[in-house]
Structures are given as structure tokens and as C-alpha cells.
C-alpha atoms as one frame of an Amber mdcrd trajectory, in Angstrom:
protein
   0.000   0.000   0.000   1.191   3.012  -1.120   0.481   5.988   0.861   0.565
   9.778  -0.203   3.040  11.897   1.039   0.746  14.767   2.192   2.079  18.511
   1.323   1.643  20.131   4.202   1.313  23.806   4.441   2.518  26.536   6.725
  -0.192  27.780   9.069  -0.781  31.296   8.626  -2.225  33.553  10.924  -5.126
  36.226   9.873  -3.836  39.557  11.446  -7.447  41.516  10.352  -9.764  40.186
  13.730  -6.426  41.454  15.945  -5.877  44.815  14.127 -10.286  45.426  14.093
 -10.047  44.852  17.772  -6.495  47.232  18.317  -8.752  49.975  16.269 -11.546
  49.354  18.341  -9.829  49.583  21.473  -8.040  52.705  20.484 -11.610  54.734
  19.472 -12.986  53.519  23.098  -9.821  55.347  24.746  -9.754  58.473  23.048
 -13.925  58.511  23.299 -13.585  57.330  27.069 -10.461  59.798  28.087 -11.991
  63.105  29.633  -9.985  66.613  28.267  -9.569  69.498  30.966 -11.257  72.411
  29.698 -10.093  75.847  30.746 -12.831  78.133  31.571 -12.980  81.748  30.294
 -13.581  83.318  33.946 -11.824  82.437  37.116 -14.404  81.867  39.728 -13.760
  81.820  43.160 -16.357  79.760  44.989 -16.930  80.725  48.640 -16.843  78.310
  51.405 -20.463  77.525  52.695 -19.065  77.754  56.202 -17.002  80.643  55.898
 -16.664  84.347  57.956 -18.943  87.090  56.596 -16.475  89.567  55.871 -17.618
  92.701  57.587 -15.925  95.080  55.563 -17.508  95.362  52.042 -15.804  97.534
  49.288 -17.661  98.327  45.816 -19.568  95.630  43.871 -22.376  94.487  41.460
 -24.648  91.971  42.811 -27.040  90.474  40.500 -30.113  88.464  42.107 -32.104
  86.164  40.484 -35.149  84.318  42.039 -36.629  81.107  41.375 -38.658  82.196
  38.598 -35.462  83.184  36.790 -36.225  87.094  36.976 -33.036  89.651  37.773
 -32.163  91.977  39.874 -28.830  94.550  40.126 -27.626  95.870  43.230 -31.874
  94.708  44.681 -32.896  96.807  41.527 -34.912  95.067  39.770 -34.794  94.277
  35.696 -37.647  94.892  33.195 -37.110  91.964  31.649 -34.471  88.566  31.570
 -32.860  88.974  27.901 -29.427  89.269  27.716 -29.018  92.738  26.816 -30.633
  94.464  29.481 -29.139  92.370  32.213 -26.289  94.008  30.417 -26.907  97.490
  30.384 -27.715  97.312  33.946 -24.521  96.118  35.018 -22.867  98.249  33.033
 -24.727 101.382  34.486 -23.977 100.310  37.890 -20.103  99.266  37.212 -18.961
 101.930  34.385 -15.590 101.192  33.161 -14.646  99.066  36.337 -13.662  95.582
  35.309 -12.254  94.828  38.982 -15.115  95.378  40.558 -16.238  91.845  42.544
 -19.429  90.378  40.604 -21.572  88.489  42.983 -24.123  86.130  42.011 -26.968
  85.395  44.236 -28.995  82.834  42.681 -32.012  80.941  44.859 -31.757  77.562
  45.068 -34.735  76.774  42.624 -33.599  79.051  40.114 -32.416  77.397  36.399
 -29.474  76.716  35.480 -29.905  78.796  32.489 -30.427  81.923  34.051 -27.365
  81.617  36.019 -25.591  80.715  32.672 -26.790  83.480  31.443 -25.415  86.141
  34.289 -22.195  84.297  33.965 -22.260  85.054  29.978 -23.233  88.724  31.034
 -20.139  88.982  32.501 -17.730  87.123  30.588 -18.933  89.175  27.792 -18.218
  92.459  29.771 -14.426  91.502  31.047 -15.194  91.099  34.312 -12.684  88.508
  36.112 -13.768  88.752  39.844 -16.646  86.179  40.226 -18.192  84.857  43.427
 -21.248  82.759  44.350 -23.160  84.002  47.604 -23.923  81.297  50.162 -25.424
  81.214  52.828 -24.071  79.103  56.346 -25.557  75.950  56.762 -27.254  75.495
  60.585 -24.942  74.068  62.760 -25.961  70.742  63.489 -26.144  69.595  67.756
């Protein structure tokens, strides 16, 4: 009996499963990876438990209720579009860029309308930003 000599051949190895699965692995990192974004305004946040500091210089406080309506310096706005909130801060701060910009939102206000005072200001060149708080209730 006379049996064939089988021709064996060299395994090869498909490289196109590994490389999909190196491509997909790549796009999931630089989806997944989170960027630092710089903000246009440096905001100081005050401490919820902080001092009251008793001496107050110059400053523009804008106020804005739950229902999202403004207020300058407890003056009140004629209406919440961009412009006016605006004009009234420039009336109050002139050509003072360092004056302190407070922003005392109430808790149930949007988001938006603080978004929007923040955009006021950015938009005028102010740089001094702060949140009012007020102290938590000490807890016994």
C-alpha cells in the first residue's frame, strides 16, 4: 500500500480580527479619556461655612429668584434677555472691570439663568466672580 506523502502547508495567521479589535480599542480610549477644559472666567467659589467679611468695598450683585427674573444691586430688571441684564450692570459698574461680581442665585432658580449672568459677565471683562452662600445650621 502506497500511501501519499501529504504537502503540508505553513499555518498562517489572519492579522485583520487582531488589528479590528487594536482599532476598536483605540476609538474607546480616546472617546472614554476626559480633556480638561479651561474656563474663560476664574471663579472663586466661597466656602459655605465661611466668615462674613464685615468690611464690604464696591460691587455688582445680580439676584435672580426662582422664577429666573433679575435683579442689580436689589434693583430690579424689566425683563431677563441678555441685553438688558447688560446694560444694567454696566450702568452700575462703568468702566470698572475689577469690581467683585456676585451672584446670588435661589436655590430653585435654572441653570440657564445663572448661565446666562455668567455670559453677562464674561462678555463684559469682568474677572472677579463669586457665588453668595449662605451658612448651613450648625448641626447639635
Amino acid at each position: 500500500m502506497k500511501l501519499r506523502q501529504q504537502i503540508s502547508e505553513e499555518p498562517d495567521v489572519n492579522l485583520t480580527p487582531l488589528i479590528d479589535v487594536v482599532f476598536l480599542l483605540l476609538i474607546f480610549f480616546m472617546v472614554s479619556t476626559t480633556f480638561n477644559k479651561e474656563s474663560e472666567l476664574s471663579i472663586d467659589l466661597p466656602t459655605a461655612n465661611g466668615e462674613a467679611v464685615s468690611e464690604r468695598q464696591a460691587e455688582v450683585e445680580i439676584s435672580i429668584d426662582a422664577k429666573g427674573h433679575y435683579a442689580i444691586n436689589n434693583e430690579r430688571l424689566v425683563n431677563e434677555q441678555l441685553g438688558t441684564l447688560k446694560a444694567a450692570i454696566l450702568k452700575i459698574a462703568g468702566d470698572d472691570r475689577e469690581l467683585p461680581l456676585i451672584i446670588s442665585a435661589d436655590g430653585r432658580a435654572s441653570h440657564q439663568s445663572v448661565v446666562t449672568a455668567m455670559n453677562a459677565a464674561r462678555q463684559l471683562g469682568f474677572s472677579h466672580l463669586t457665588f453668595a452662600t449662605k451658612t448651613a445650621p450648625e448641626e447639635n
